[in-house]
DRENFIVEX-629254 format. One line per field, with one value per residue (C-alpha): x, z, y; residue number from 1. Coordinates in steps of 0.1 Angstrom, whole numbers, plus 5000, padded with zeros to 4 digits. Example, Ala and Ser with C-alpha at 12.3 -4.5 7.8 and 13.67 -1.06 7.14 Angstrom:
// residues 2
u: (5123,5137) .
w: (5078,5071) .
v: (4955,4989) .
i: (1,2) .
***
This chain:
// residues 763
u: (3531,3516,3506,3496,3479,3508,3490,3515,3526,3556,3569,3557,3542,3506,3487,3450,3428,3432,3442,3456,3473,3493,3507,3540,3551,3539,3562,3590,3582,3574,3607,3628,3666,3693,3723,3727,3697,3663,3630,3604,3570,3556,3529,3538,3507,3499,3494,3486,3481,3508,3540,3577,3586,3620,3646,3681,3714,3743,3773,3759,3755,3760,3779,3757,3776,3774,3751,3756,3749,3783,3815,3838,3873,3874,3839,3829,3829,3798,3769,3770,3733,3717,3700,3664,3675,3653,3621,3618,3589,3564,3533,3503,3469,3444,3404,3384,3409,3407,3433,3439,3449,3438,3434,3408,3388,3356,3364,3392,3382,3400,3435,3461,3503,3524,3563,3569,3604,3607,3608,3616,3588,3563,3528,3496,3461,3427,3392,3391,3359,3369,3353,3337,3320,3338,3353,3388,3404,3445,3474,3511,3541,3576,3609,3647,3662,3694,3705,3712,3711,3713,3678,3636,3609,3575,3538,3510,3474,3440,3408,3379,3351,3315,3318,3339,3366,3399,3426,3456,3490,3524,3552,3580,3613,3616,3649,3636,3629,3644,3654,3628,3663,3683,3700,3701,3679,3706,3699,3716,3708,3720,3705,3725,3705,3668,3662,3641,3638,3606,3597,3628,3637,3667,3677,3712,3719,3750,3748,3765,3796,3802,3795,3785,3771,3742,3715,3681,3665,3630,3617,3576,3556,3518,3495,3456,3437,3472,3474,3506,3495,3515,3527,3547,3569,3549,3562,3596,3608,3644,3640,3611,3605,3574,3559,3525,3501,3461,3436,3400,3385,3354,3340,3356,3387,3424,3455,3493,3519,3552,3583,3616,3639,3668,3700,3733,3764,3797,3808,3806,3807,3825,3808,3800,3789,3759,3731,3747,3753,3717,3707,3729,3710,3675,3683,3690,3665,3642,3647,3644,3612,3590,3584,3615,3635,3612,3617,3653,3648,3629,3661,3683,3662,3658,3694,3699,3673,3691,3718,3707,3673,3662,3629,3612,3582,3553,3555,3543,3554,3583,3589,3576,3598,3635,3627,3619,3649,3675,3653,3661,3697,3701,3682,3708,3742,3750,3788,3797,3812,3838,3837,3802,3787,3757,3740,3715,3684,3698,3675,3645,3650,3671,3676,3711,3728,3759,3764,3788,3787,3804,3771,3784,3816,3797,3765,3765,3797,3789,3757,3773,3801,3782,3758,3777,3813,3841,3849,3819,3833,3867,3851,3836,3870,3888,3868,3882,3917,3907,3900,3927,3942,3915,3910,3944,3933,3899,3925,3948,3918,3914,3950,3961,3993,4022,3996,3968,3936,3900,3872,3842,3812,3794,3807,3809,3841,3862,3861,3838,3808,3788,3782,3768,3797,3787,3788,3816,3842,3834,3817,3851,3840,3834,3875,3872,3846,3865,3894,3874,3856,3896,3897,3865,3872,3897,3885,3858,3871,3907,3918,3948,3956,3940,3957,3990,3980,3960,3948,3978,3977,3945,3955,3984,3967,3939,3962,3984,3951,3939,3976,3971,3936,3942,3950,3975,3957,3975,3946,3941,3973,3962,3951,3919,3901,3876,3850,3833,3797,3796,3771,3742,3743,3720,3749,3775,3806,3815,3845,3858,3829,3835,3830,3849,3880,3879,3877,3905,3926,3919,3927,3963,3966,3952,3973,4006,3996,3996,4027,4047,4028,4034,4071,4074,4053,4057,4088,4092,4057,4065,4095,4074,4048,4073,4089,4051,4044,4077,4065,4090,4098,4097,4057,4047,4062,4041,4013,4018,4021,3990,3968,3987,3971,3935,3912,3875,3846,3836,3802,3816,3783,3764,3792,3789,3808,3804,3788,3808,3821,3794,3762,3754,3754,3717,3685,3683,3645,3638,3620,3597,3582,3581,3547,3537,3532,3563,3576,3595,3615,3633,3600,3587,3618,3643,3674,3687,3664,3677,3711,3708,3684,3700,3683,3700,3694,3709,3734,3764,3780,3763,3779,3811,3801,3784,3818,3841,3818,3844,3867,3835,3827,3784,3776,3796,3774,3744,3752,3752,3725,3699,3715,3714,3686,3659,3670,3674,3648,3659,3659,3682,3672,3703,3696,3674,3694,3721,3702,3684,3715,3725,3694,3699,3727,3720,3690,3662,3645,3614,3635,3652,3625,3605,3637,3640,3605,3611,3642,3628,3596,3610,3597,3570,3555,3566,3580,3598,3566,3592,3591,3574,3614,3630,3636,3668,3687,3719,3700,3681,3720,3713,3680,3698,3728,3695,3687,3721,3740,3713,3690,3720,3742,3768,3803,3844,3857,3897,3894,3865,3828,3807,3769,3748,3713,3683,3647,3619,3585,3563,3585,3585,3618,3644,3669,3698,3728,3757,3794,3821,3856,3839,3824,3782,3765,3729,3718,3681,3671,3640,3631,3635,3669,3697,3706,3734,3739,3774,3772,3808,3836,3855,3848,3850,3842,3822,3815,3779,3772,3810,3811,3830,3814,3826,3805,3812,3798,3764,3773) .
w: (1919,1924,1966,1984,2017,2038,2058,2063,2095,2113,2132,2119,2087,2093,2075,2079,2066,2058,2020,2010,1977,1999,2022,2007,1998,2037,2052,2034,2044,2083,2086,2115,2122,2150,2133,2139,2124,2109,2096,2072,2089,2084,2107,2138,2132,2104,2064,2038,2015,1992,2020,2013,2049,2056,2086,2082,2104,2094,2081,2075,2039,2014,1985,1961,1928,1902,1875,1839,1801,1795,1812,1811,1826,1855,1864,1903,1914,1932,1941,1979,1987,2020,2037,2052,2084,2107,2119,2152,2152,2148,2170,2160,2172,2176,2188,2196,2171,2142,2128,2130,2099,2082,2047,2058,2080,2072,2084,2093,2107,2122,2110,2113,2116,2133,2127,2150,2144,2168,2196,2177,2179,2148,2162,2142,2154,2143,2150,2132,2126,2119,2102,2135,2137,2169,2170,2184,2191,2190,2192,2191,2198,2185,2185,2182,2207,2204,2237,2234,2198,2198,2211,2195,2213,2210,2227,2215,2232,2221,2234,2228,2217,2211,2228,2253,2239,2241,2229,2222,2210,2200,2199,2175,2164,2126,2106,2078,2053,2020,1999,1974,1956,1950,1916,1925,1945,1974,2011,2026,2061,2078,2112,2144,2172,2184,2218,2245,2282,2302,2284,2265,2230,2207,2175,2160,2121,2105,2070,2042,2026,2051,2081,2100,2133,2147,2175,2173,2206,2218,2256,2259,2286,2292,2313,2317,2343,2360,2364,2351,2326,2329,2291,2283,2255,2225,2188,2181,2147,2129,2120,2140,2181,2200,2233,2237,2262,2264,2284,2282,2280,2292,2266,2268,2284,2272,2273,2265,2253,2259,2239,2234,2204,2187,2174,2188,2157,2160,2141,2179,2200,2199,2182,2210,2233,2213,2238,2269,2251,2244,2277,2291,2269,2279,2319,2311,2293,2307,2346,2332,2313,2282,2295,2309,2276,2255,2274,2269,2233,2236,2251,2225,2200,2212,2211,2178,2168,2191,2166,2132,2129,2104,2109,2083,2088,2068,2047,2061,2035,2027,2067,2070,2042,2054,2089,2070,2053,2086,2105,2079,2077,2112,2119,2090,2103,2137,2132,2163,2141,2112,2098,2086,2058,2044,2024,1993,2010,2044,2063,2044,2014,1994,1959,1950,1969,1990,2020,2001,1970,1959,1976,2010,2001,1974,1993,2026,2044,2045,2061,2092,2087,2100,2123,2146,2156,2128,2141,2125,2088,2099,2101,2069,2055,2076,2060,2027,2038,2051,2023,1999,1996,1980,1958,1947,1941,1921,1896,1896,1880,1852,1844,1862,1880,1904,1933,1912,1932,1916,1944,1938,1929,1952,1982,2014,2022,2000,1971,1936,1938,1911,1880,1851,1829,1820,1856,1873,1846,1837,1859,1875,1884,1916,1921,1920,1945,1974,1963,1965,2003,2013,2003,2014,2051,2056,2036,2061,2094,2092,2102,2082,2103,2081,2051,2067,2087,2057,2034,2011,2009,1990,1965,1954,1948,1931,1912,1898,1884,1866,1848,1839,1827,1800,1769,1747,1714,1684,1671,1693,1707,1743,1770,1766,1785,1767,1772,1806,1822,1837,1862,1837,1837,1806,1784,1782,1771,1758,1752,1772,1800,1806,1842,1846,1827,1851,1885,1869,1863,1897,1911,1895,1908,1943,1951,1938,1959,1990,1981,1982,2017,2036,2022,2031,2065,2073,2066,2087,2073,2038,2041,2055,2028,2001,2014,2018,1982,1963,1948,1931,1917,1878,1879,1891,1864,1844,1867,1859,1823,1819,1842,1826,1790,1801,1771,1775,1751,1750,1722,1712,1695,1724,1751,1772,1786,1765,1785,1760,1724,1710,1729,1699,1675,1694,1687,1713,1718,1755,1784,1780,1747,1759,1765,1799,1786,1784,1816,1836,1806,1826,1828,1795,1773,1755,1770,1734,1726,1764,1753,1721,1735,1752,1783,1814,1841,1866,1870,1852,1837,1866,1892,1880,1882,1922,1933,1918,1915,1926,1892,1871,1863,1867,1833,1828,1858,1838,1807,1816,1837,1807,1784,1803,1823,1801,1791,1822,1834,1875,1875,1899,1935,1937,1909,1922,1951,1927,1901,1934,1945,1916,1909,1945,1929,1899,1923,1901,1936,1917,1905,1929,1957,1929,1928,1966,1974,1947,1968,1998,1992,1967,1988,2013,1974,1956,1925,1907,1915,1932,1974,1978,1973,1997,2005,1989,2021,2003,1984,2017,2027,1989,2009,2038,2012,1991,2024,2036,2007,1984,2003,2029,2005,2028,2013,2023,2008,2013,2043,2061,2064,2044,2033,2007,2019,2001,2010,1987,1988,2003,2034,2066,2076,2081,2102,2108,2127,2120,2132,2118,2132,2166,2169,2164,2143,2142,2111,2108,2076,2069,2043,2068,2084,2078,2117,2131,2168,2178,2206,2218,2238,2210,2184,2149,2111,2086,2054,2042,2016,2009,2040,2069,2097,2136,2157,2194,2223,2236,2272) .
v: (8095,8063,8060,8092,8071,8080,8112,8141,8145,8161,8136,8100,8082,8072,8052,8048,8020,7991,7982,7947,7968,7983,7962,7956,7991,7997,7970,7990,8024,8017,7994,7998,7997,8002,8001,7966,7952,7959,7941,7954,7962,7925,7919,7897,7874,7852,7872,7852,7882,7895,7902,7903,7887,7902,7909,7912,7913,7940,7925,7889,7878,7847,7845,7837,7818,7844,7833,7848,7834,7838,7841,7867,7865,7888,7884,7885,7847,7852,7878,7887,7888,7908,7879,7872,7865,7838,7854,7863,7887,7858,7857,7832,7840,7819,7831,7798,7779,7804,7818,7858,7868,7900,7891,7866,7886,7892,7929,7949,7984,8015,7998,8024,8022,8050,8047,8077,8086,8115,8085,8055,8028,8015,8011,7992,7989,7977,7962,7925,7905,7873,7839,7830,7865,7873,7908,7920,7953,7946,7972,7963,7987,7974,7987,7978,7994,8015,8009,7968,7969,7929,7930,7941,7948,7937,7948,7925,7933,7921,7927,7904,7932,7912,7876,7853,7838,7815,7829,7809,7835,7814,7833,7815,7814,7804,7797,7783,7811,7818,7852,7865,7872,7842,7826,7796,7785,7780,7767,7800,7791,7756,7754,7735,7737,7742,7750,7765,7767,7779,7812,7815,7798,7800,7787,7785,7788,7795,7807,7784,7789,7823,7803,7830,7820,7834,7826,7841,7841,7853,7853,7862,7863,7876,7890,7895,7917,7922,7882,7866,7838,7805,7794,7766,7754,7743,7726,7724,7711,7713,7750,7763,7768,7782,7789,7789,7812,7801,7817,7824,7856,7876,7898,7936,7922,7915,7900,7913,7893,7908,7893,7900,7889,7894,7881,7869,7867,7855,7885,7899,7864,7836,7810,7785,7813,7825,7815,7829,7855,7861,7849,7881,7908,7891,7894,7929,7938,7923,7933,7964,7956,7970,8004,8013,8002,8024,8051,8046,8045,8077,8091,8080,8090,8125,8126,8117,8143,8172,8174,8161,8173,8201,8222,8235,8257,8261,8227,8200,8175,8188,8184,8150,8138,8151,8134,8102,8104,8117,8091,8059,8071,8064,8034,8020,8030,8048,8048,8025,7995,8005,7971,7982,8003,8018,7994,8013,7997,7990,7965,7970,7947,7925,7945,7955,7928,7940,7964,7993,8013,8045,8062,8061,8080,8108,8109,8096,8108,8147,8137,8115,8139,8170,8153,8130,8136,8133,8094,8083,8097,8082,8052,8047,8062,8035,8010,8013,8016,7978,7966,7985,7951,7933,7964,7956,7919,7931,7947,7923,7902,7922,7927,7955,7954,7971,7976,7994,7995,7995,7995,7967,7985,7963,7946,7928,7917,7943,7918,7928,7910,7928,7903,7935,7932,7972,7980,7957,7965,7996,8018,8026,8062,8049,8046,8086,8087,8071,8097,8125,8112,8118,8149,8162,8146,8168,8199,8193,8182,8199,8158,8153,8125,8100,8106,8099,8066,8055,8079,8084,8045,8043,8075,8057,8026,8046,8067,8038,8026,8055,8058,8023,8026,8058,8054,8078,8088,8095,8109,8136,8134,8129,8110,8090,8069,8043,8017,8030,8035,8070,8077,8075,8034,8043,8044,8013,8012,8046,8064,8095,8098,8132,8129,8100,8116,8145,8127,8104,8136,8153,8120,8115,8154,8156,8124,8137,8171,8148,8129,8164,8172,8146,8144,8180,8177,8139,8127,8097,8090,8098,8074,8041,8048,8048,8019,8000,8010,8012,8044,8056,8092,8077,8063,8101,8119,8096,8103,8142,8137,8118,8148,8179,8164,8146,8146,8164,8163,8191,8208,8245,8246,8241,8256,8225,8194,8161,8138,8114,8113,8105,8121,8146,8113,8108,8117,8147,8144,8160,8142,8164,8152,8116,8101,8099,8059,8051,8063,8048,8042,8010,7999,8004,8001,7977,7982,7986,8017,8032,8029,8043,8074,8107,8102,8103,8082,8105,8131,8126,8158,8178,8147,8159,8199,8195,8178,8202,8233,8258,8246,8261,8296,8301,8302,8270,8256,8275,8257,8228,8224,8239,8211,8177,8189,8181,8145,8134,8110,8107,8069,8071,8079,8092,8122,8145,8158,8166,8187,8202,8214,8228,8246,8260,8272,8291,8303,8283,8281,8266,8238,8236,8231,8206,8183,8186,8172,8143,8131,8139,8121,8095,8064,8080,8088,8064,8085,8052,8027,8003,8016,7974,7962,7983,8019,8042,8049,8061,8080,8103,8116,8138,8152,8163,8175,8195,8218,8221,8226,8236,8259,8265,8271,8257,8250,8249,8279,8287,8267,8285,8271,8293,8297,8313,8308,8305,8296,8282,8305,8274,8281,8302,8291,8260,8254,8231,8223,8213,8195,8218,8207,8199,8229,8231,8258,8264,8273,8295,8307,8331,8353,8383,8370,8347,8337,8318,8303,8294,8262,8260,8281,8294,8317,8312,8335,8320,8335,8347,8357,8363,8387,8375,8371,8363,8337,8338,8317,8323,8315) .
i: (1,2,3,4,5,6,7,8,9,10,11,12,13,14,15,16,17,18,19,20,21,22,23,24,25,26,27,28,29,30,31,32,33,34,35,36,37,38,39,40,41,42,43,44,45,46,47,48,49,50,51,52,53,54,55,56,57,58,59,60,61,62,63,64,65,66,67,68,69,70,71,72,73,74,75,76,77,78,79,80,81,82,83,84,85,86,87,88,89,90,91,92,93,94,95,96,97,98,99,100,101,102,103,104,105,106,107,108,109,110,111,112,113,114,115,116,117,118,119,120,121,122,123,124,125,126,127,128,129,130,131,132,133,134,135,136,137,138,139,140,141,142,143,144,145,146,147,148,149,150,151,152,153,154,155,156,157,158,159,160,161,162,163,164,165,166,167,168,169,170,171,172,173,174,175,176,177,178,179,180,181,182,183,184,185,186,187,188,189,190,191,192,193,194,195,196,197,198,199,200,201,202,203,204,205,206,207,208,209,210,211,212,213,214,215,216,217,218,219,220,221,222,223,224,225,226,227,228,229,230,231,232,233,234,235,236,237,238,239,240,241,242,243,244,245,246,247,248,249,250,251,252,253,254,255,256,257,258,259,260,261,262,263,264,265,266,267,268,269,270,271,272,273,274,275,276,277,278,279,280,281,282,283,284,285,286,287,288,289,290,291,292,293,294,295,296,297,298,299,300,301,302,303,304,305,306,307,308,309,310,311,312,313,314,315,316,317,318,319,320,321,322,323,324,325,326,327,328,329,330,331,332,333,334,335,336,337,338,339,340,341,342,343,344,345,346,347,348,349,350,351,352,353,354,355,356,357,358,359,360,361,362,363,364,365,366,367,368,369,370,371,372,373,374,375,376,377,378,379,380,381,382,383,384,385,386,387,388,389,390,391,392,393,394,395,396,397,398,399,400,401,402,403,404,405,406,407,408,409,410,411,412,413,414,415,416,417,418,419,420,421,422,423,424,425,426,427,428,429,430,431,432,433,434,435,436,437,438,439,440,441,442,443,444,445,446,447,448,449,450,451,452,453,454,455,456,457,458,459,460,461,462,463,464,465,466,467,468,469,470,471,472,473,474,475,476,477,478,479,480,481,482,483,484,485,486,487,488,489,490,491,492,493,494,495,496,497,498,499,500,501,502,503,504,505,506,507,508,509,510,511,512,513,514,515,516,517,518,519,520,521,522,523,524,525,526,527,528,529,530,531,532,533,534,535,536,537,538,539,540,541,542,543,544,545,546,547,548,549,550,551,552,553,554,555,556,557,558,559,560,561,562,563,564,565,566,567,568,569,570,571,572,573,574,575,576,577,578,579,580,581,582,583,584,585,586,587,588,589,590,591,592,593,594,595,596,597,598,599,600,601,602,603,604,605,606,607,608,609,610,611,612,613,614,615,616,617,618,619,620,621,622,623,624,625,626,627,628,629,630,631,632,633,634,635,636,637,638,639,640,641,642,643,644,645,646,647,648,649,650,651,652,653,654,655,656,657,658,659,660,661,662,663,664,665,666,667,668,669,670,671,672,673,674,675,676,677,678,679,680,681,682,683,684,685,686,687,688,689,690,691,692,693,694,695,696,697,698,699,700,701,702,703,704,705,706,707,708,709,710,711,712,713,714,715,716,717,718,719,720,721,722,723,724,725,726,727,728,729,730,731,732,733,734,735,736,737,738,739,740,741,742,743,744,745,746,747,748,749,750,751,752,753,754,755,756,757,758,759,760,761,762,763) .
***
């Protein structure tokens, strides 16, 4: 592990002295969100350390010209970047015309950060000695508040500790700042208008190429002693606004700056009406001022936590970690807007690029699925069905025709805007995952109402690509698929990925199982889809053909699944036996020697064997776990939750429990020496998965909900609730009892264990 400062605590992340080392990994890990923007935890006044200065607005993004060596036909045109927003958390401080800034100071004592995320606010104090040798005490509480989600909130107060002082604070609006990530050294941001207006200040920018409007607007105000302090509208320059508050102060007292900021997009405004629309939010929030709007964000927050929260008992860490993760999810997406996703680092960095991968739909949905109500899952499902057409264009691009649909890997708008040839053309897995999200919504949520609106849409779509993307084999005489990246992107361009070959089979199955159910159930349905798609009875006895006679590698020598044809040609030297040297191997390593290793870079085989566990016998499950276990390096955030699962499982509860701290703990411990660039918010939906589907053992069986729980020794007890087809089940597992609390007016049976049992309302 390479950080253990953050101080284990129940409810928040803590960090406690001041360390200029750490500073950027901390402005990840305290970030804040609201679902309809975030920021990392820069500080509000001046750094001129090492910082990573970033906020960021949900759905806005450039399209950055894709830049490559050499250019393939069918290659993305550009690179959709997550864009640093204009900064509106800035706050200048000046003590008797010097500059507080901390990595000047000649001292910085009793610094400490709270993100508490039991209420929702980030807090950071300290005691400064600056070049002038005057002392200050300053504390600032901020929060974006779930309630007007266009608007943050910010608390400054300093306290002069040793002398008088003057104290000058400037509060400012800034629009000219640039991505860390960027290819060409684009102007992303063009900015209109500069404005302000006694204690209120806005700036318009829309970005290039996009033209997505938005207004970022700030009001501040302060106060010292109870006296309201008079400030007044200070530099204003093409990209940059600020208000200015002086006053002079006695030695032991202080002053608060108050300021509210935000942003106004034309995503929801029109265009011209940006600044009254901010103008709007700021009366509100405003009359109801800093207190009140806090408290309201405690509210909101404790409502979140009512229903998504899981206790455990007895492990502090382990507790600490699972909040982090259930508290990040939500600060990222809340389900309100289904034109938006779940980006991999949602608003606390630019890495990755995009807003959607194949993580929302095989990591991400069970997760808003059992802890909001099923709309919020529709959503995300209703945002693929949205952009089914420009799926069908991404295939078009590489040659596929007839209405074949391959999902970008990475996307904005619905178009591919990943530029890895190894990834963008042939990590096509991904196509499987948003097949298998439709299935597992309604396994789930007993809503077949998607599937007929829209569902059944996508299948075909994603079936009529799979049919065009196997090969027939005279060799072997059936179907093969070649040239792909699996889930382990540390092997490129192989031939039958074993897990892609089987989600491509299920897929070409499960579809044509819908077909014949909504043409039995649905006719009128049936009959407008047909006509929509001009599906016809021909292309699915091809369909048929092609699943009835899939190819699978498969090692009778070792009794497991081929990962691909060619994984026993390596040099099968375990994880194990590597130097601790040359670990991280993406780190340390040619990309050459990776591709030519056996080591896995995150679940693959086992990807394949967690979704479709109830196709395997144990042992088969058993198998395959001891063999790709021990070459797999967990890379991938998104690995550990899987293998923790399984272990669950096959009752390893050791390995289990190990592999559940490392994804629960990934960022707040820095396992892959990379938390300064952003967290891995996909990635904390596989925590929440490792309790409740791990430890819980909680799975869909013949249509009922069912559990098989298990509990690591280093706990008393966990418990959960969950969403099940509207009705809430409390979850409390022990190693004395397994105990479970019905919250609604009907009964229903689970399964435990494999017994039946009947859960009836409390009341």
């Amino acid at each position: 592990m390479n950080q253990e400062y953050i101080k284990p605590d129940e409810w928040s992340v803590v960090e406690e002295g001041f360390d200029k080392e750490n500073v950027k990994s901390s402005e990840s890990l305290f970030s804040i969100g609201n679902g309809a923007m975030g920021q990392r935890a820069n500080f509000e006044e001046q750094y001129s350390g090492k910082t990573f200065q970033g906020s960021y607005i949900a759905g806005v993004y450039y399209p950055d010209k894709t830049r490559v060596g050499w250019w393939k036909n069918g290659y993305p045109e550009y690179f959709a970047k997550v864009l640093n927003a204009p900064n509106w958390i800035g706050i200048n401080i000046f003590i008797n015309d010097v500059t507080l800034d901390l990595n000047t100071c000649r001292k910085v004592d009793n610094f400490r950060r709270e993100l508490n995320m039991k209420e929702g606010w980030y807090q950071r104090s300290f005691v400064a000695t600056l070049p002038n040798e005057i002392q200050v005490s300053v504390n600032i509480t901020r929060f974006l508040s779930l309630n007007f989600d266009e608007v943050g909130a910010i608390q400054y107060t300093l306290e002069v500790l040793n002398s008088d002082a003057k104290i000058k604070m400037i509060p400012y609006l800034d629009s000219g700042i640039t991505n860390e990530d960027s290819n060409w050294e684009d102007k992303f941001w063009n900015t209109t208008k500069v404005t302000s207006e006694r204690n209120r200040a806005f700036i318009e920018a829309h970005t290039m190429k996009t033209n997505l409007a938005t207004c970022t607007f700030m009001e501040a105000s302060a106060t010292s002693s109870g006296i309201q302090i008079e400030g007044k509208i200070g530099e204003a320059k093409e990209a940059y606004v600020e208000l200015e508050f002086e006053h002079d102060l006695k030695k032991g007292e202080n002053i608060t700056l108050y300021k509210f900021g935000g942003y106004t997009v034309s995503r929801n405004h029109d265009p011209s009406d940006l600044i009254n629309a901010a103008n709007t939010v700021m009366d509100e929030v405003t009359n109801l001022g800093f207190n009140t709007l806090l408290q309201k964000q405690k509210e909101s927050w404790a409502d979140i936590w009512k229903m998504s929260d899981i206790v455990i008992e007895g492990d502090i860490k382990a507790q600490q970690g699972i909040r982090f993760n259930i508290f990040q999810l939500n600060q990222t997406y809340l389900g309100k807007d289904s034109r938006l996703n779940i980006g991999p680092k949602g608003f606390t960095g630019e890495k990755y690029g995009g807003s959607t991968y194949w993580d929302t739909e095989a990591y991400c949905i069970p997760f808003y699925m059992a802890t909001k109500n099923q709309q919020v899952a529709r959503n995300l499902l209703e945002y693929r069905y949205n952009h089914l057409e420009k799926a069908i264009e991404n295939a078009e691009k590489l040659g596929f025709k007839n209405g074949a649909a391959l999902y970008p890997m990475v996307t904005m708008n619905g178009e591919e805007c990943h530029n890895e040839w190894e990834i963008t053309f042939e990590e096509i897995h991904r196509n499987g995952a948003i097949a298998f999200a439709i299935f597992n919504y309604y396994r789930y949520t007993g809503d077949y109402s998607y599937i007929i609106e829209m569902g059944l849409e996508v299948l075909v779509g994603i079936a009529r690509f799979w049919y065009q993307r196997t090969n027939f084999s005279t060799k072997a005489q059936q179907y093969v698929i070649l040239g792909v990246t699996g889930p382990n992107e540390y092997e490129n361009n192989v031939s039958n990925n074993w897990y892609t070959n089987y989600i491509a089979k299920w897929c070409l199955d499960y579809t044509l199982d819908q077909i014949e159910k909504v043409k039995e159930d649905y006719p009128e349905d049936y009959k407008r889809i047909i006509d929509k798609t001009k599906l016809y009875d021909v292309e699915l006895g091809e369909w048929s053909k092609i699943a009835s006679n899939m190819y699978f590698p498969y090692s009778e020598k070792h009794q497991v699944f081929l990962q691909q044809d060619g994984f026993l040609d390596k040099e099968l030297i375990k994880v194990n036996d590597l130097p601790k040297s040359e670990r991280p191997i993406n780190q340390k390593w040619s990309w050459d020697r990776i591709l030519r290793s056996p080591y896995i870079k995150q679940a693959d085989v086992l990807q394949g064997l967690y979704f479709f566990e109830d196709h395997f016998s144990i042992e088969e499950l058993k198998n395959n776990f001891d063999f790709y276990e021990p070459y797999t390096v967990h890379e991938s955030s998104l690995s550990p939750c899987v293998h923790s699962i399984q272990a669950a499982k096959l009752n390893r509860m050791e390995e289990a429990y190990a592999f559940y701290l490392r994804t629960s703990r990934l960022d707040l411990d820095d396992y892959n020496t990379e938390v300064e660039e952003g967290l891995h918010i996909t990635s904390m939906a596989g925590t929440w998965m490792s309790v409740v589907e791990g430890f819980g053992g909680m799975r869909i069986i013949d249509d009922t909900l069912s559990f098989e729980p298990r509990i690591p020794k280093q706990w008393e007890a966990y418990s959960f609730k969950i969403n099940f087809r509207n009705t809430i089940i409390k979850v409390k597992v022990s190693d004395k009892s397994n105990d479970f609390l019905l919250e609604g007016e009907e009964e229903i049976t689970i399964l435990v264990n494999g017994e039946k049992v009947l859960l009836q309302p409390t009341n």
